[in-house]
N, C-alpha and C positions, 0 to 999 in steps of 0.2 A: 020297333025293330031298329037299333042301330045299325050301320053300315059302316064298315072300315076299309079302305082300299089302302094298302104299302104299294113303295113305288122307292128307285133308287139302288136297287141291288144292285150287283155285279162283279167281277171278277177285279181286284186288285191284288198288288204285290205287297207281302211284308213290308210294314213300318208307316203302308199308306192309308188316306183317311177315304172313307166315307159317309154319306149324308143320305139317311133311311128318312123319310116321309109315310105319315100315316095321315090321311084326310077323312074324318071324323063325317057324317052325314046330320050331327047337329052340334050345336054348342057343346064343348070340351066342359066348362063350367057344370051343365044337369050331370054331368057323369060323376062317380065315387072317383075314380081312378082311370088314367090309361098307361098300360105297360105294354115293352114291350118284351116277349120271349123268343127263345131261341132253341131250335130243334138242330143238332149238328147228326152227321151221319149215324147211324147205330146205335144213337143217347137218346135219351129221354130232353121232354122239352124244358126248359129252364126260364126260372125270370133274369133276365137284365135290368131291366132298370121301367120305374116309376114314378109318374106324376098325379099328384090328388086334385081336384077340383081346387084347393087353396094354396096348390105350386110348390107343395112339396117335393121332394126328390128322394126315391130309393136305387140304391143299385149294387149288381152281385157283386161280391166281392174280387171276383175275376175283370172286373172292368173297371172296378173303381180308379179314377186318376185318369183314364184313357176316353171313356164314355161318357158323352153329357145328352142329358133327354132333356128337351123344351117345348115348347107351344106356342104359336102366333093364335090367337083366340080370335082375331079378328076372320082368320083363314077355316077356323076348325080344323086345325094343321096340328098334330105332334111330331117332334123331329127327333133325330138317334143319331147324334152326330158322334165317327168312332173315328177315333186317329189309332196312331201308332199300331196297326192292325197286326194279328198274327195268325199265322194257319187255322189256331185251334179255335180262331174265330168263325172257322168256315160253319157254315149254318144256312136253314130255311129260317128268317128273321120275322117272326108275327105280332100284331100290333091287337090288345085285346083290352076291350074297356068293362068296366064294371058299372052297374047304379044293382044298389042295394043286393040282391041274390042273383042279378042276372049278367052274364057275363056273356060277351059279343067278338067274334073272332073276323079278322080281315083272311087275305087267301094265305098272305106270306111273298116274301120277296125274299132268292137266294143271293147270298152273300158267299163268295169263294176268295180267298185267303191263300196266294202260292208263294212258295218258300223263295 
């Protein structure tokens, strides 16, 4: 059983950054993937952005240029680093990792976005 804790949320103002942490409970490396999604009020949950075991990088096209996902592998750390932030960013932010068919959910950390 994997284990994911997010941590890092919180309330900022349009145009500022924050720095989402996802601490992984083994090596980032045995996993397919870890991404992270995002649940905004009365929407369905969405992906943002992902990284593979071999450091690739995917991201929605809503974010692209603004959001960068990374890893310190020495930490079993993934990180969500968002700048230029905008309301419609506001969201419950979840960090979910995959190996093979099985996929693993952290609690989620809110991120709120005011105009």
């Amino acid at each position: 059983q994997v284990q994911l804790v997010e941590s890092g949320g919180g309330l900022v103002q349009a145009g500022q950054s924050l720095r989402l942490s996802c601490a992984v409970s083994e090596s980032t490396f045995s996993l397919n993937t870890i991404g992270w999604y995002r649940q905004g009020p009365g929407k369905q949950r969405e992906l943002v952005a992902t990284i593979s075991s071999g450091g690739s990088t995917n991201y929605a096209d809503s974010v692209k240029g603004r959001f960068t996902v990374s890893r310190d592998s020495a930490k079993n750390t993934v990180y969500l680093q968002m700048s230029s932030l905008k309301p419609e960013d506001t969201a419950v932010y979840y960090c979910k990792a995959r190996r093979g068919s099985f996929g693993y959910w952290g609690q989620g950390t809110q991120v709120t976005v005011s105009s």
